[in-house]
N, C-alpha and C positions, 0 to 999 in steps of 0.2 A: 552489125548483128542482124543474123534476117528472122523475122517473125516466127519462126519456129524456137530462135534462143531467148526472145525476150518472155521474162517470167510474166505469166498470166496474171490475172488477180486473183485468182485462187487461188496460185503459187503465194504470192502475198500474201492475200490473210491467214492460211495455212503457216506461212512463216514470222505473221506478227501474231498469231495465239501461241506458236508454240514461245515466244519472247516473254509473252503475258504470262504465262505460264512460267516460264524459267523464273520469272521477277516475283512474284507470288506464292512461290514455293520457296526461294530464297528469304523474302520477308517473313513467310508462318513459322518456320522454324529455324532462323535466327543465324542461316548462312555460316560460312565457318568461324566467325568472330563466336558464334553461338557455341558451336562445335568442340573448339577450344576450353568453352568453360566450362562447357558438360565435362570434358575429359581429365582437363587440369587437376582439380581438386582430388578427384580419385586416385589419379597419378601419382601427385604431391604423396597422397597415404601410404600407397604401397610401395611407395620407394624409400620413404624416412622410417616405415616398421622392417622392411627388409635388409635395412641398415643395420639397425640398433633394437630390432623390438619392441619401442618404447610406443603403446597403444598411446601414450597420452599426449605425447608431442607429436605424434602423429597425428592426432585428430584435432589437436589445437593447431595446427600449418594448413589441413585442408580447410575447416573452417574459417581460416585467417585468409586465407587466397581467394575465396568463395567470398567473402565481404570485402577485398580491393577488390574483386574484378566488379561489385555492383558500385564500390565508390567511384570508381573510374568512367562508369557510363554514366553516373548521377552527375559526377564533375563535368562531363561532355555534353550533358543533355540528350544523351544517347536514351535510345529504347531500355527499359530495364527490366522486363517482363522474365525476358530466357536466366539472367544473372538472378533474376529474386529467388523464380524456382529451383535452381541449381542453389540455391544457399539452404532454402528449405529441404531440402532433398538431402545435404551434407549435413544441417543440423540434426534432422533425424537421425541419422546416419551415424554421428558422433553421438549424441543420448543413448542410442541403444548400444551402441559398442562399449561406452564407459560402465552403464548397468550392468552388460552380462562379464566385461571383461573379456569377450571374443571380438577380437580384430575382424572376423569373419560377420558379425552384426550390423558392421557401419556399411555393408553393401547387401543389409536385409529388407531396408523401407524403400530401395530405388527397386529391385527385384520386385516386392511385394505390388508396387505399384504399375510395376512394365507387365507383369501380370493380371494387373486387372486391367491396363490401358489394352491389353489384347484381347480379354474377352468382352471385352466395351466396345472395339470395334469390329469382334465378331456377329456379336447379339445384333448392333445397330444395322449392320447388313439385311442381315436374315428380316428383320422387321420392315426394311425398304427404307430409314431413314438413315443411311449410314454416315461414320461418325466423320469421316475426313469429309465428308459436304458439307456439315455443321461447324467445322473449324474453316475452311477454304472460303468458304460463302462470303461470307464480310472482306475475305481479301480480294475476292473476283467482285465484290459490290453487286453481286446476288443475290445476294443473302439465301433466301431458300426456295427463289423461283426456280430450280434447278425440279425440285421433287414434283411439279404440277407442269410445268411450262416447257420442260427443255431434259426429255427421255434420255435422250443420248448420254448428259452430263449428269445425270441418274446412274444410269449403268458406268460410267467409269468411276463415279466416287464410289459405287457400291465395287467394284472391280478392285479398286483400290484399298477400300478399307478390308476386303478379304487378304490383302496381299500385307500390309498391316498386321492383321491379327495371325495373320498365320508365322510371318517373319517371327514377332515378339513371342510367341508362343514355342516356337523353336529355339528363341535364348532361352529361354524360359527353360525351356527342355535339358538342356545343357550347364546351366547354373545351380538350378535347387539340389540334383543330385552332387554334383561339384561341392556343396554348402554342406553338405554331410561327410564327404567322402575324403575331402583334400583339404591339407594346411592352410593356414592362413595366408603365407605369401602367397602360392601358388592360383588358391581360389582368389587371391587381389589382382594379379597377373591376366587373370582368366576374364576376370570381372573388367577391367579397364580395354583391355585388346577386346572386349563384345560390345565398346559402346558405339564404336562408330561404324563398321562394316554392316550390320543388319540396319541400322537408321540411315546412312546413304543406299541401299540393295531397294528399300520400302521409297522413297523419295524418287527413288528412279523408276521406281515403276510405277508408280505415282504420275511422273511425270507424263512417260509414256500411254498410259490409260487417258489423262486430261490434254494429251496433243492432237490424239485422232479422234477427240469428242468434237460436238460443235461451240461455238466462240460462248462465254457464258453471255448471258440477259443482264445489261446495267440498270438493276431498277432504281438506281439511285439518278442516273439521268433519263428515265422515264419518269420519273418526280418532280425533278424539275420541267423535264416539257411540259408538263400536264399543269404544274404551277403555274407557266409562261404563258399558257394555253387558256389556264383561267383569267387571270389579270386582263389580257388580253379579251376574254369576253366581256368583262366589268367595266373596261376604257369603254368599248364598241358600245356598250348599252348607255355607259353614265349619258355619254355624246351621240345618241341615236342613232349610234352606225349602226348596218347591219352586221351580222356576224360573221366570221371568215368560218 
């Protein structure tokens, strides 16, 4: 290999932030084990109402799959965070479907919500504190030095959470009228096939925005040196060294 093929070290770190990265985005939102149980339960619905039209065994099977897929991570000692909210999301979902008696109600409080999680991560842009740095932060272990310390990784969360608000906003675009306009199976149909095509389109551009940023700031192992760093002065004085 001569000198011009061996990768630089900017090749490197450019190829272990975008890894850091890959690993990060996969952890925040919950990889496809996550993916899965976002879609399952929904699924489950509009296949046993398209069946038989039975709202009510319909919504007792997604709710029932919705609480094994959280007993299964509990049993495993798995993460449970993505399965809790996916239960909360389906119980609403099933309450308001049973009240109005429209099958078309149990996909009104995940809507309701993908709509406000869009204008939440439009607004937080527009202010400069945008909201994908505020979820990412604790998983890059920067918590929020990114907003003072590190401009670059500023502009691509805020890059990102526009690409965010504007994705959800466009289901968005596409559902509510759907919710007045069309059946019950078909708007379930509609509703299941929009969960995962705009949430992977937003992830990947996500990703891309936080690959050509610069590497985040670990203030959590700047805490620690600064720890190491004092103890370290408290030896040197107990013992009359001087100070390094």
């Amino acid at each position: 290999m001569t000198s011009l093929d061996k990768p630089t070290s900017t090749d490197q770190d450019a190829r272990a932030s975008k890894e850091v990265t890959e690993a990060a985005l996969f952890e925040a939102f919950g990889g496809l084990r996550g993916m899965v149980e976002t879609v399952l339960p929904g699924l489950l619905f509009v296949t046993i109402f398209t069946i038989d039209k039975d709202l009510k065994t319909s919504a007792i099977a997604a709710l029932g799959v919705s609480l094994a897929l959280v007993a299964v991570r509990l049993i495993r000692h798995d993460t449970v965070k993505h399965a809790f909210s996916g239960v909360f999301g389906v119980a609403f979902g099933v309450v308001f479907a049973m009240m109005t008696g429209n099958a078309k109600d149990f996909y009104l409080p995940g809507m309701l919500y993908t709509l406000g999680l869009a204008l939440a991560y439009l607004v937080t842009a527009i202010a400069g504190v945008p909201l994908i740095g505020l979820i990412l932060g604790p998983v890059f272990k920067e918590n929020l030095s990114w907003r003072t310390r590190n401009p670059g990784r500023k502009k691509a969360y805020t890059k990102a959470s526009w690409a965010w608000g504007l994705i959800l906003l466009g289901k968005c675009a596409v559902l509510f009228p759907l919710y007045w306009w069309a059946d019950p199976t078909r708007f379930g149909w509609v509703s299941v096939a929009l969960k995962i095509p705009p949430f992977l389109l937003a992830v990947y551009l996500t990703w891309v925005f936080l690959a050509k940023a610069p590497p985040p700031i670990d203030v959590f192992a700047e805490m620690e040196a600064e720890e190491r760093a004092e103890k370290a002065r408290e030896e040197a004085a107990a013992e009359g060294r001087p100070e390094v």
